[in-house]
NUNUGU-765713 format. One record per residue (C-alpha): chain; x, y, z; residue in three letters; residue number from 1. Coordinates in Angstrom, 3 decimals. Example, Ala and Ser with C-alpha at 12.3 -4.5 7.8 and 13.67 -1.06 7.14 Angstrom:
BEGIN
+---+----------+----------+----------+-----+-----+
: c :       px :       py :       pz :   r :   k :
+---+----------+----------+----------+-----+-----+
: A :   12.300 :   -4.500 :    7.800 : Ala :   1 :
: A :   13.670 :   -1.060 :    7.140 : Ser :   2 :
+---+----------+----------+----------+-----+-----+
//
This chain:
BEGIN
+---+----------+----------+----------+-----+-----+
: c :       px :       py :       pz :   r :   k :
+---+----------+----------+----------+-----+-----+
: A :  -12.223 :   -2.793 :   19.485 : Unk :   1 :
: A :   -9.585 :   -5.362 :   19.545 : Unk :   2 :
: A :   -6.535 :   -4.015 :   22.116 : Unk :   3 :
: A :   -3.776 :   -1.732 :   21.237 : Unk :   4 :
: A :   -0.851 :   -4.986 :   21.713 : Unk :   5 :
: A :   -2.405 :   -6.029 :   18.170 : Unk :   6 :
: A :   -1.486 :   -3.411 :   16.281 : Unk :   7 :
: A :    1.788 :   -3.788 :   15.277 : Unk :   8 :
: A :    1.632 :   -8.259 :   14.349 : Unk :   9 :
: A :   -1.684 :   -7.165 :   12.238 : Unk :  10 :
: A :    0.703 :   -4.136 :   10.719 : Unk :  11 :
: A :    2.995 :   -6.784 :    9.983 : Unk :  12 :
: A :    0.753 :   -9.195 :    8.432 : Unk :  13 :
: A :   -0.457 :   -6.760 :    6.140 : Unk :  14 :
: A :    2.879 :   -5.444 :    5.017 : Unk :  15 :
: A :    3.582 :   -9.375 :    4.131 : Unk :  16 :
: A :    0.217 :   -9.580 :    2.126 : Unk :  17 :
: A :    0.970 :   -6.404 :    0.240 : Unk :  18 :
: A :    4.532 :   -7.020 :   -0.235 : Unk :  19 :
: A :    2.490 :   -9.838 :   -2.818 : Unk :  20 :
: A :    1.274 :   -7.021 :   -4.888 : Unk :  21 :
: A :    4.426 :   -6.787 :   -6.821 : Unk :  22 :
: A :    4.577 :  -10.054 :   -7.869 : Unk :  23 :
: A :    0.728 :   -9.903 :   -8.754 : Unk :  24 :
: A :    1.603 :   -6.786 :  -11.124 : Unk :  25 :
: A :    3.922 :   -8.655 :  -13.191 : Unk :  26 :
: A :    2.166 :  -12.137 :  -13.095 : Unk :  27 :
: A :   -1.314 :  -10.858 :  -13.882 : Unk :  28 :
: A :   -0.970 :  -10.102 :  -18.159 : Unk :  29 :
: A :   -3.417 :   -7.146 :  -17.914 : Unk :  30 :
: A :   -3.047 :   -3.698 :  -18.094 : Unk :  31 :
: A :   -2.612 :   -1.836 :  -14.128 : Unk :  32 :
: A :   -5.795 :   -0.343 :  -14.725 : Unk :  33 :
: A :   -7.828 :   -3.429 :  -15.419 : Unk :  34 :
: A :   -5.842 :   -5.347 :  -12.595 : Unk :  35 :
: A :   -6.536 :   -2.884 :   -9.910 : Unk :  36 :
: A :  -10.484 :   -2.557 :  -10.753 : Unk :  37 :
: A :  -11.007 :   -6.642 :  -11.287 : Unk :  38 :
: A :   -9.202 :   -6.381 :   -7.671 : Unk :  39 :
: A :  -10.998 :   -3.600 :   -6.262 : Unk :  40 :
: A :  -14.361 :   -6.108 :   -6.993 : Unk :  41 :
: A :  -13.107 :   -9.004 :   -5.559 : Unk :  42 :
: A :  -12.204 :   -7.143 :   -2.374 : Unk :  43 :
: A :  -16.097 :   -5.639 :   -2.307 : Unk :  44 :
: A :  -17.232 :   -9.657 :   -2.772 : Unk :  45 :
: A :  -15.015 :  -10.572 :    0.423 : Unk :  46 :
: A :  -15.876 :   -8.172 :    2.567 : Unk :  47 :
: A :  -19.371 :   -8.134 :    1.871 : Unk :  48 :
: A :  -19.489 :  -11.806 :    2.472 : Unk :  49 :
: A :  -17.708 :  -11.472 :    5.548 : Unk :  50 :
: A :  -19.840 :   -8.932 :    6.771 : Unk :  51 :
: A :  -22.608 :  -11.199 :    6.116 : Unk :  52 :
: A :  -21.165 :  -14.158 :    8.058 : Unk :  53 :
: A :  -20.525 :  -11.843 :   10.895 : Unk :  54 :
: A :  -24.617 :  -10.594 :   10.264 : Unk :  55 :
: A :  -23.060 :   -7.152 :   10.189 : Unk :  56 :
: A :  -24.006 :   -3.704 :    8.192 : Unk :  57 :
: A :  -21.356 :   -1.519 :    6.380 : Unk :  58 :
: A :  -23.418 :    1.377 :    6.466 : Unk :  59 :
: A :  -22.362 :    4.975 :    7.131 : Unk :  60 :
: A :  -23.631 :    7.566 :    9.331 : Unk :  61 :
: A :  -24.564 :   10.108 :    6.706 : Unk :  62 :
: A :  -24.104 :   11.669 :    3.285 : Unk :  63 :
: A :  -21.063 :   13.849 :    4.487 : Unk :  64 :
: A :  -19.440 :   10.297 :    5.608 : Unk :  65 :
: A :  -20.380 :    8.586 :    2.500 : Unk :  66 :
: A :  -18.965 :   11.480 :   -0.046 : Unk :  67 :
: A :  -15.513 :   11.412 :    2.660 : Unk :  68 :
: A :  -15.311 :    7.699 :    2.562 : Unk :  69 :
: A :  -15.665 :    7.253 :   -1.396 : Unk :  70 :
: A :  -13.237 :   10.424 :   -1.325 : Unk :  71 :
: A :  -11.071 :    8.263 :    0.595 : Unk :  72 :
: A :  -11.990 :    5.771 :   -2.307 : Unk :  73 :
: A :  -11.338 :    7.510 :   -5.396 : Unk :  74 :
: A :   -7.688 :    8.751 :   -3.480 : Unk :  75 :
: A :   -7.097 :    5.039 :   -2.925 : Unk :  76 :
: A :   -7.843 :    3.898 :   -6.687 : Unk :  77 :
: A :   -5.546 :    6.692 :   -8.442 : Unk :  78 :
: A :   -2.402 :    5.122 :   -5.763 : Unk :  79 :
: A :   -3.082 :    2.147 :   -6.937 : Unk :  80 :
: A :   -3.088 :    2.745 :  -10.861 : Unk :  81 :
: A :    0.337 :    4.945 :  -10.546 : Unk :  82 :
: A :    1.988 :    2.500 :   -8.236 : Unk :  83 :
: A :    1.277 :   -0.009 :  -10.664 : Unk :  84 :
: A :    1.935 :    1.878 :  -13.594 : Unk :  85 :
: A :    5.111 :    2.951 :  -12.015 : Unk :  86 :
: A :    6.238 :   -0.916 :  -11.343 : Unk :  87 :
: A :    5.037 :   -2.229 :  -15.155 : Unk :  88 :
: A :    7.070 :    0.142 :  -16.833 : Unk :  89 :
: A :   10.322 :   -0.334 :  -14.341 : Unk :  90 :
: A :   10.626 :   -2.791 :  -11.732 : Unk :  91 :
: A :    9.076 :   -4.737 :   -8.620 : Unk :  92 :
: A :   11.597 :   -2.731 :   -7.330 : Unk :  93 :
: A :   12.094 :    0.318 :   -8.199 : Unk :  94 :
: A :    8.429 :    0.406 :   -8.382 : Unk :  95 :
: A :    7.800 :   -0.662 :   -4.030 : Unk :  96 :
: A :   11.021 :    1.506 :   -3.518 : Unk :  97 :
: A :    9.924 :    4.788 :   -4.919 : Unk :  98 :
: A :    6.497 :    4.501 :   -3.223 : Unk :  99 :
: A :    8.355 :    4.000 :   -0.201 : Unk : 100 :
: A :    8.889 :    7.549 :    0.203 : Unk : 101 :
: A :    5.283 :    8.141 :    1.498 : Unk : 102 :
: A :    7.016 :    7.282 :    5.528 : Unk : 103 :
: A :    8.943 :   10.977 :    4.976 : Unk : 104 :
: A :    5.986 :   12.779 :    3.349 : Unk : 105 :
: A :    3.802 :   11.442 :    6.132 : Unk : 106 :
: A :    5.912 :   12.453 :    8.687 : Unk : 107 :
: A :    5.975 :   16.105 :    7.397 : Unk : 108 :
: A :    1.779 :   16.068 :    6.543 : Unk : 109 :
: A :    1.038 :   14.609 :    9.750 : Unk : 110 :
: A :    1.517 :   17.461 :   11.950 : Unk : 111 :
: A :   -1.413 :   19.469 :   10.084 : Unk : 112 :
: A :   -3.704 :   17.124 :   11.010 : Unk : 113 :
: A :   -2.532 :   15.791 :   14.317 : Unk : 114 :
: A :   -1.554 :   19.579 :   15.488 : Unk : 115 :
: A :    1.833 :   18.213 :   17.053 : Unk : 116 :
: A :    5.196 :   19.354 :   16.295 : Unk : 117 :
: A :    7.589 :   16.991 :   14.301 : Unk : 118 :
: A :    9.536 :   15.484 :   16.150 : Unk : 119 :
: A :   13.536 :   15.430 :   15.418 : Unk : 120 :
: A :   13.928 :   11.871 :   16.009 : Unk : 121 :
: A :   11.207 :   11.279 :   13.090 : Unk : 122 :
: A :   13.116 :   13.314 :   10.723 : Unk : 123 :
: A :   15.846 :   11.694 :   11.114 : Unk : 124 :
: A :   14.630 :    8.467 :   10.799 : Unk : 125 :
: A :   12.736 :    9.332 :    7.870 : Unk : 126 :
: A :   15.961 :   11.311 :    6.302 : Unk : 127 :
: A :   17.870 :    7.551 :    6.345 : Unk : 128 :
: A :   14.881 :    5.377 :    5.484 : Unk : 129 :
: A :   14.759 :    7.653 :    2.476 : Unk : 130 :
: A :   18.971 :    7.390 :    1.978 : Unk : 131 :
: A :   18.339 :    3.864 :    1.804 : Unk : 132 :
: A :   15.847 :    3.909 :   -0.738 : Unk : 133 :
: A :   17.752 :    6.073 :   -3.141 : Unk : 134 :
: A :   20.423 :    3.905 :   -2.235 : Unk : 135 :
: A :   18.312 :    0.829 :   -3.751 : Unk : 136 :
: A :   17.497 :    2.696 :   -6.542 : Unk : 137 :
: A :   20.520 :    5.241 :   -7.818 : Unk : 138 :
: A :   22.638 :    2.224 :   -9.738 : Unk : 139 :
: A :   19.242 :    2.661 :  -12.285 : Unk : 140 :
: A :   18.347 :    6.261 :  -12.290 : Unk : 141 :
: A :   20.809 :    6.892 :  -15.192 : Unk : 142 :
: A :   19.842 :    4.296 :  -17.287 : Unk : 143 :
: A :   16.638 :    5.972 :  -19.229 : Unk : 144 :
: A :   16.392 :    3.377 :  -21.545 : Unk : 145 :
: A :   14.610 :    0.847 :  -18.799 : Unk : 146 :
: A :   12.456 :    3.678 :  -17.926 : Unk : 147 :
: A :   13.577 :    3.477 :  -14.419 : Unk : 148 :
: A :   13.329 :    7.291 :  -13.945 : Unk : 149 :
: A :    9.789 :    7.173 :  -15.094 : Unk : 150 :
: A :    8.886 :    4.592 :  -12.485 : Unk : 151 :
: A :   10.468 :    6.585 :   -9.864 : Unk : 152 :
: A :    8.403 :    9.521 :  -10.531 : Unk : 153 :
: A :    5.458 :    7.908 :  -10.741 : Unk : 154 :
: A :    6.070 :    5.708 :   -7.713 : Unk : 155 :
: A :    6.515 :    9.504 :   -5.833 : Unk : 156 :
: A :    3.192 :   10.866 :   -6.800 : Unk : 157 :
: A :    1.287 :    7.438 :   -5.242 : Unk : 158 :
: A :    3.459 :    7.936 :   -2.487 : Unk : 159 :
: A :    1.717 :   11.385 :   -2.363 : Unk : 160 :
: A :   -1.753 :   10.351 :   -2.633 : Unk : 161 :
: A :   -1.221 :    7.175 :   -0.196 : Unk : 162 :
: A :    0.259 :    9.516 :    2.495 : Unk : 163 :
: A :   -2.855 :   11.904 :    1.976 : Unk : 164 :
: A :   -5.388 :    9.027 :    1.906 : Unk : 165 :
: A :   -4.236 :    7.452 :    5.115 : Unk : 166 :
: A :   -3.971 :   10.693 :    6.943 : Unk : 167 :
: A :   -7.223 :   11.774 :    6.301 : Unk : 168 :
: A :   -8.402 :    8.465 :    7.396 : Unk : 169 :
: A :   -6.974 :    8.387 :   10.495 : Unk : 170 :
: A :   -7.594 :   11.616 :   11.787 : Unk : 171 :
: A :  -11.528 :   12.201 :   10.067 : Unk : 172 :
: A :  -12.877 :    8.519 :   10.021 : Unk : 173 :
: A :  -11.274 :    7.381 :   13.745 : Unk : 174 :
: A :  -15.272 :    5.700 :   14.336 : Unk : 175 :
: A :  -16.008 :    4.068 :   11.578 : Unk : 176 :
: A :  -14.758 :    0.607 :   11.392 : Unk : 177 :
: A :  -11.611 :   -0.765 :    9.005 : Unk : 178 :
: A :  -14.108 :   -3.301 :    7.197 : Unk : 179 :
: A :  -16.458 :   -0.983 :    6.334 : Unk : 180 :
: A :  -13.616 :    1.479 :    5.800 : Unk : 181 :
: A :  -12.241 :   -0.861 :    2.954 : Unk : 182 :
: A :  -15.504 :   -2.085 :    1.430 : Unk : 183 :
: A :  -16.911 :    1.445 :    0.267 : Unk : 184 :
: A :  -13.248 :    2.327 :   -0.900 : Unk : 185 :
: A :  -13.078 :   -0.738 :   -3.162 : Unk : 186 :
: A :  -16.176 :    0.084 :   -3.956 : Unk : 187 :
: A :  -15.108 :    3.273 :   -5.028 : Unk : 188 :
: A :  -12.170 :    1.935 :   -6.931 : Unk : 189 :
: A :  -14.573 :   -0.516 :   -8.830 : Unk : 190 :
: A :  -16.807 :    2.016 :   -9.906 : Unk : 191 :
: A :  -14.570 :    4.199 :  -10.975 : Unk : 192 :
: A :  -12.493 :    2.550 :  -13.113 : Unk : 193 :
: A :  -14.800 :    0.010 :  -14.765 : Unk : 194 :
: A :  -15.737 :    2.194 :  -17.835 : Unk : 195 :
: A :  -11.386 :    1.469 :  -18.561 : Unk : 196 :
: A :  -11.280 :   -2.147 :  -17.594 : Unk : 197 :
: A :   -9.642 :   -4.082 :  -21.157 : Unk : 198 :
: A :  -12.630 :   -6.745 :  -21.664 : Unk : 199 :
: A :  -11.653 :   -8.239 :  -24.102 : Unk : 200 :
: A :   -8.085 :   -9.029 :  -22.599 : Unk : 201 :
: A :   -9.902 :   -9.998 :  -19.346 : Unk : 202 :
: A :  -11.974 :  -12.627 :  -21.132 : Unk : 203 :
: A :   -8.733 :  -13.922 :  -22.427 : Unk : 204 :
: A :   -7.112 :  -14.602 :  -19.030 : Unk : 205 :
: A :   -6.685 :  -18.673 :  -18.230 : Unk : 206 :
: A :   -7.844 :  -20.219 :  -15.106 : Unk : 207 :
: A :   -4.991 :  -19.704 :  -13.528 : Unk : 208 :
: A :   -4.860 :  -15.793 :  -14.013 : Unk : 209 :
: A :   -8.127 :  -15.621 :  -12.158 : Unk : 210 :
: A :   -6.745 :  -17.649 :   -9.735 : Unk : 211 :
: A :   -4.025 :  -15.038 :   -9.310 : Unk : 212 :
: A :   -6.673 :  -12.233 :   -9.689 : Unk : 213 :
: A :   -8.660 :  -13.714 :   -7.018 : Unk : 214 :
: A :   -5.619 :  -13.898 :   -4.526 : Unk : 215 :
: A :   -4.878 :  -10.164 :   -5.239 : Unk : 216 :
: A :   -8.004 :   -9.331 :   -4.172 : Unk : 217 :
: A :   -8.640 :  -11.489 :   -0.930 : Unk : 218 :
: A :   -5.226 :  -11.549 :    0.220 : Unk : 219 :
: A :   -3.359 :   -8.339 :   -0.709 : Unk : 220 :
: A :   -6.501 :   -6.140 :   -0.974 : Unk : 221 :
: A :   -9.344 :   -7.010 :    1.094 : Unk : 222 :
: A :   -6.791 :   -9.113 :    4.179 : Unk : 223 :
: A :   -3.887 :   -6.696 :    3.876 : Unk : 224 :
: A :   -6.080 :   -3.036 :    3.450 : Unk : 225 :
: A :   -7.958 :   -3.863 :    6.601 : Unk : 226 :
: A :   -5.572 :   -4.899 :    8.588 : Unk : 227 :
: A :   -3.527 :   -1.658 :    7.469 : Unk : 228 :
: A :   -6.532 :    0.337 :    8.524 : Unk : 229 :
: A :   -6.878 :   -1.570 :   11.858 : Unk : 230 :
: A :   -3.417 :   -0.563 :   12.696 : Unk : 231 :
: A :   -3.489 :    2.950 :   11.828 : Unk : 232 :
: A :   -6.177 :    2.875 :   14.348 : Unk : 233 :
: A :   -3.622 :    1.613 :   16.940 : Unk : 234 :
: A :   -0.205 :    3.393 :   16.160 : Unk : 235 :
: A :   -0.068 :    6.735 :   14.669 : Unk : 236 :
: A :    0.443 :    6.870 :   10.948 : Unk : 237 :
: A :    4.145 :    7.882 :   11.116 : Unk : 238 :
: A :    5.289 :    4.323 :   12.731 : Unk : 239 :
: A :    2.676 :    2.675 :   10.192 : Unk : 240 :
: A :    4.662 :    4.408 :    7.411 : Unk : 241 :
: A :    7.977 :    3.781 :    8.694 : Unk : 242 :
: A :    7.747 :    0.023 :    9.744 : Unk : 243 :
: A :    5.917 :   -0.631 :    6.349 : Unk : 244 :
: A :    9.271 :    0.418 :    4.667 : Unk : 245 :
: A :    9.644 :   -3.658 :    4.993 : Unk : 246 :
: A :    7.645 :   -4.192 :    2.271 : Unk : 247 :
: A :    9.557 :   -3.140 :   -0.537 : Unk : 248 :
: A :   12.691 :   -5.211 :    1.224 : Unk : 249 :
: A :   10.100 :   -8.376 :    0.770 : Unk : 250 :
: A :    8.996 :   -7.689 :   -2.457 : Unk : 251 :
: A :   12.018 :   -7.443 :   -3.775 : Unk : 252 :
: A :   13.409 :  -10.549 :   -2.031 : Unk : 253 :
: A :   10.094 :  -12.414 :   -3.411 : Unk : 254 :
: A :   10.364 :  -10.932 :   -6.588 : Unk : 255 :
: A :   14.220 :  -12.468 :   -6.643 : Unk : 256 :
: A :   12.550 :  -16.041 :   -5.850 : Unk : 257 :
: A :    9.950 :  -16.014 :   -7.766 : Unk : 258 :
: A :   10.466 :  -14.579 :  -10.892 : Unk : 259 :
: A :   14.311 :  -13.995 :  -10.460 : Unk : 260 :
: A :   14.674 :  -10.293 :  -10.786 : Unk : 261 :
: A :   17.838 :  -10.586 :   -9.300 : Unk : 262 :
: A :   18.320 :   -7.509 :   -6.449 : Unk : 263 :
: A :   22.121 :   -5.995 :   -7.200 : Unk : 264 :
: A :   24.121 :   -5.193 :   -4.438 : Unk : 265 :
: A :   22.926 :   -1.268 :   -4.073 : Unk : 266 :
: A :   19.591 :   -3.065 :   -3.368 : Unk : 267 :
: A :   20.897 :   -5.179 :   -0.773 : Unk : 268 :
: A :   22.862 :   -2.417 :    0.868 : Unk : 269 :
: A :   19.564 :    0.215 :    0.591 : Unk : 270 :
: A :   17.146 :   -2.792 :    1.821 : Unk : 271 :
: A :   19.350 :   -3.395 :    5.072 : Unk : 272 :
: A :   19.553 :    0.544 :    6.083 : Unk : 273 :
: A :   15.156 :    0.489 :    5.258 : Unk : 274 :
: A :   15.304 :   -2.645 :    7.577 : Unk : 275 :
: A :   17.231 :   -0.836 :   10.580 : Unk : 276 :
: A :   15.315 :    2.018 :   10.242 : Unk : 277 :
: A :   11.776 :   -0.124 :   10.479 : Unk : 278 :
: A :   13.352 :   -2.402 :   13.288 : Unk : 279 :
: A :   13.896 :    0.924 :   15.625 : Unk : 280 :
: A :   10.248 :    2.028 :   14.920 : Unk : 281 :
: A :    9.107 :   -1.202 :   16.116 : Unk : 282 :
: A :   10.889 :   -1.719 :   18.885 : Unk : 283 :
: A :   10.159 :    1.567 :   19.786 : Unk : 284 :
: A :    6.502 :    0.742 :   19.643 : Unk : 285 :
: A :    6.747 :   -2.677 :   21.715 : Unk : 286 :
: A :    8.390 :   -0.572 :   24.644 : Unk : 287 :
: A :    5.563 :    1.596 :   24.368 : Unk : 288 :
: A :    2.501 :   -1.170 :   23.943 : Unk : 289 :
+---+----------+----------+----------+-----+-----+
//
């Protein structure tokens, strides 16, 4: 196992390569449920190639780890569909914001499975990282017309299921390695949503949209999941949750550069209390490593 000091620079690699999954939503012309399976495959290809230029095995100890891992899996593929359901139908924004309160629902789930008490401190800090986010977000909530509202929701219940995925992860699957962690999820995710993919739509997409399809997949799936699992494995999932509160503060700064979805000042205020509240988690953690 690679040491503990890497934990937090590969946490915040992947929250980079994720904050790309925004962008990815709106660029990609196909439907979330399409996006996220075509993704979910090109993720399996990587990692199964890697695992063959490292002359490795992904295979499981058992039939109780293979039905938890594809578990994990199927819990993985429904956060995916409502996050980007929850972003087509709103905003990047809104969309990374509302997920975003997964840190505070963590932090309250994790002491069932880590049988600690919560500690004050991570209230707190989860109490302003979430006044930040409605903060980003309140200037839209009363405009129904956008379907803002809608994207919060939905961005809530992934937050939900990506709390309860990673949790379970951390604490049931602590020996079985991130690669082979991701592979059988994506696996999962593939299989289970290919009877929806749009074909037809898919075989309409240019060059350059399986380009973009292909990026999703190595770079914000396959890259960014693992290295989000190798963390977890490192820090507890509470300072994974809290520090990855950067992400929506870089999507929506990409999502201003690149396809000018201009962030109003609420999101400017909200995105610098998420960005205080992530610095003190990791410079907690450095003084710590």
């Amino acid at each position: 196992m690679l040491p503990s000091r890497l934990g937090l620079p590969s946490l915040y690699l992947a929250i980079f390569l994720l904050a790309l999954t925004g962008l990815f939503a709106k660029l990609i012309p196909l439907d979330a449920i399409s996006i996220i399976q075509l993704r979910g495959m090109v993720a399996a290809v990587c990692l199964a190639l890697f695992a063959l230029l490292q002359n490795r095995s992904f295979r499981l100890s058992g039939a109780r780890t293979y039905t938890g891992v594809y578990g994990l899996g199927l819990l993985l593929g429904l956060h995916w569909v409502t996050f980007f359901h929850a972003m087509q139908i709103s905003s990047v924004a809104v969309g990374m914001l509302s997920l975003f309160s997964f840190p505070m629902i963590t932090i309250l789930l994790e002491p069932l499975f880590s049988r600690q008490r919560i500690k004050s401190g991570d209230i707190v800090a989860g109490v302003i990282m979430l006044a930040g986010l409605a903060v980003m977000v309140v200037q839209g909530l009363t405009d129904f017309q956008e379907q803002v509202l809608q994207g919060v929701l939905w961005g809530v219940f992934s937050a939900v299921l990506f709390a309860l995925r990673n949790l379970f992860q951390k604490y049931y699957f602590i020996n079985v390695t991130s690669d082979s962690l991701m592979f059988h999820q994506v696996v999962a995710v593939g299989l289970m949503l290919a009877m929806f993919v749009d074909y037809p739509q898919v075989r309409a997409l240019s060059p350059v949209d399986f380009i973009k399809l292909a990026l999703l997949g190595i770079l914000s799936t396959a890259g960014a999941h693992t290295l989000l699992v190798f963390s977890m494995k490192q820090l507890s999932v509470k300072s994974v949750a809290l520090i990855s509160c950067l992400q929506p503060v870089i999507a929506a700064l990409l999502a201003w550069y690149v396809i000018k979805e201009t962030p109003n000042l609420s999101v400017l205020i909200g995105g610098g209390i998420v960005l205080s509240v992530a610095a003190y988690e990791s410079l907690q953690k450095w003084r710590t490593s």
